[in-house]
C-alpha positions as CSV (number, residue, x, y, z in Angstrom):
1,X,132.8,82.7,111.1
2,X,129.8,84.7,112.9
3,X,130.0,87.2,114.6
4,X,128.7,86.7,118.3
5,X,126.3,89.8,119.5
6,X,128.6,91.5,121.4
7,X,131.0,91.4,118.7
8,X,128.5,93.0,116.4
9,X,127.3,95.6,118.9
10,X,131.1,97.0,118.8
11,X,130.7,97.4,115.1
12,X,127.1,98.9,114.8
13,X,129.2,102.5,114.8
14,X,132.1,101.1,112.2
15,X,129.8,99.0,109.8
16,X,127.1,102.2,109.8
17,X,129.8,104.2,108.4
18,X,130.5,101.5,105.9
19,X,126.8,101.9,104.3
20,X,126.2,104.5,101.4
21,X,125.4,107.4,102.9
22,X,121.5,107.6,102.2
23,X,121.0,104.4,104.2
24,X,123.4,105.1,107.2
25,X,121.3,108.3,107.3
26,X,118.5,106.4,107.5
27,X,119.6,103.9,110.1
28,X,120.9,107.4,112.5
29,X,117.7,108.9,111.9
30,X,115.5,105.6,113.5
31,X,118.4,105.8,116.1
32,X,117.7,109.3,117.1
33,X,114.4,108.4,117.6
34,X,115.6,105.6,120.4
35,X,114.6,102.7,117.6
36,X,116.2,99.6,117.0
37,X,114.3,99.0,113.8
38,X,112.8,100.4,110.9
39,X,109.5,101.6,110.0
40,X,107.9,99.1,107.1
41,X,107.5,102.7,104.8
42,X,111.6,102.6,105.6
43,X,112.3,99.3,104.5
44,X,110.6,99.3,101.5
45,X,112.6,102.0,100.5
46,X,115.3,100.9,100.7
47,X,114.1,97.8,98.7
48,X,112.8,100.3,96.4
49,X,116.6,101.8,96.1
50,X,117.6,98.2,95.4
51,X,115.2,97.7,92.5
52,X,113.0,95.5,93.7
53,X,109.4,95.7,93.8
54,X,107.1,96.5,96.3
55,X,103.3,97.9,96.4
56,X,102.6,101.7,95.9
57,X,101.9,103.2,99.4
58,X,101.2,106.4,100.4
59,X,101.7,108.0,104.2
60,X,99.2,110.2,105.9
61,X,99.1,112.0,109.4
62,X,95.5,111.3,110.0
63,X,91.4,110.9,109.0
64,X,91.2,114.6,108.2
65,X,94.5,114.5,105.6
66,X,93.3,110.8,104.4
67,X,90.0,113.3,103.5
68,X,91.5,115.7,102.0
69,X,93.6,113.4,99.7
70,X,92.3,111.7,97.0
71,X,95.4,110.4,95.0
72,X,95.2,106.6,96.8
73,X,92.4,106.1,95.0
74,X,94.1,105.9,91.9
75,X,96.0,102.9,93.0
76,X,95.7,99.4,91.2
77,X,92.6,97.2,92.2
78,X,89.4,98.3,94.0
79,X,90.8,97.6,98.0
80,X,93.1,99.4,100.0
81,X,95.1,98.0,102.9
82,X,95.1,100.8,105.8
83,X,97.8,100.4,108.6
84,X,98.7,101.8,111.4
85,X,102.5,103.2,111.2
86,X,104.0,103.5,115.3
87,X,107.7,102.7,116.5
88,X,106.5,100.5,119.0
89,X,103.5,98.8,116.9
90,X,105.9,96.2,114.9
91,X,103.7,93.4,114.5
92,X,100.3,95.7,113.0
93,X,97.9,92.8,112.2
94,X,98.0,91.3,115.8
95,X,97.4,94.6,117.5
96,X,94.5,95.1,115.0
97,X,96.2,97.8,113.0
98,X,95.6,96.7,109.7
99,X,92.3,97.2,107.7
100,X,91.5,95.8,104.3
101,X,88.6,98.5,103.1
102,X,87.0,99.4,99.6
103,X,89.0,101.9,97.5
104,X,86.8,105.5,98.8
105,X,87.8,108.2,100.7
106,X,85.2,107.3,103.5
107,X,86.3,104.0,104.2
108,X,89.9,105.1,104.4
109,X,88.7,107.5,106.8
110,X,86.4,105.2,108.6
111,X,89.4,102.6,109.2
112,X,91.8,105.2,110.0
113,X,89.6,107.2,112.9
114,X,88.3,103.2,114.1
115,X,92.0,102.5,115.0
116,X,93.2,105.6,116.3
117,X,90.0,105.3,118.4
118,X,90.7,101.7,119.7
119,X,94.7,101.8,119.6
120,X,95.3,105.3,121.4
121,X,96.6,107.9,120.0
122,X,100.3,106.5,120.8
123,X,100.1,104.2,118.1
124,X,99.2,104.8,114.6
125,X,100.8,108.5,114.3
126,X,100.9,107.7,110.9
127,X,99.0,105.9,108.5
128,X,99.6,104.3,105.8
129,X,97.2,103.0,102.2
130,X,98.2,100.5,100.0
């Protein structure tokens, strides 16, 4: 039988203890941070952890670190997929948060300070190339 959402609420504490420790970690540390979901870096770690595949990806704080950085452009193909990595910005591609750019430094950086520009500095306080 399914549990009903109240139900489940009353376990969130019980089943979180339950998990192996570097994924209730995980779950306390969005928590702390007032979240009721994870960040997609967060949950493709934990598929990573599970052995399944998922795309190299690589986190930055801003344009001037995305400059600085140059070991994205070592990744497979000849685009990069930019996005812009907020708490509140769950659904990237319909808040315009997601740029598909050729594989050099400038257009990272392009995409990265064109987003921050039109999305606020709220969202996008982290960035992410794939």
């Amino acid at each position: 039988m399914r549990e009903g959402p109240a139900s489940f609420a009353g376990r969130r504490g019980a089943m979180l203890d339950d998990l192996n420790p570097w994924l209730a970690a995980l779950v306390r540390h969005a928590r702390s941070e007032g979240r009721n979901s994870l960040l997609e870096s967060e949950g493709l770690s934990i598929a990573r952890r599970l052995g399944l595949g998922v795309p190299e990806a690589l986190s930055v704080a801003d344009a001037a670190e995305a400059s600085r950085r140059d070991d994205y452009l070592a990744f497979p193909g000849n685009r990069l997929v930019v996005k812009a990595v907020a708490a509140d910005l769950a659904h990237k591609t319909e808040a315009g948060g997601v740029r598909f750019v050729p594989k050099t430094r400038q257009a990272v950086v392009a995409a990265i300070e064109e987003m921050r520009a039109r999305l606020g500095p709220a969202k996008g306080k982290d960035w992410a190339t794939a």
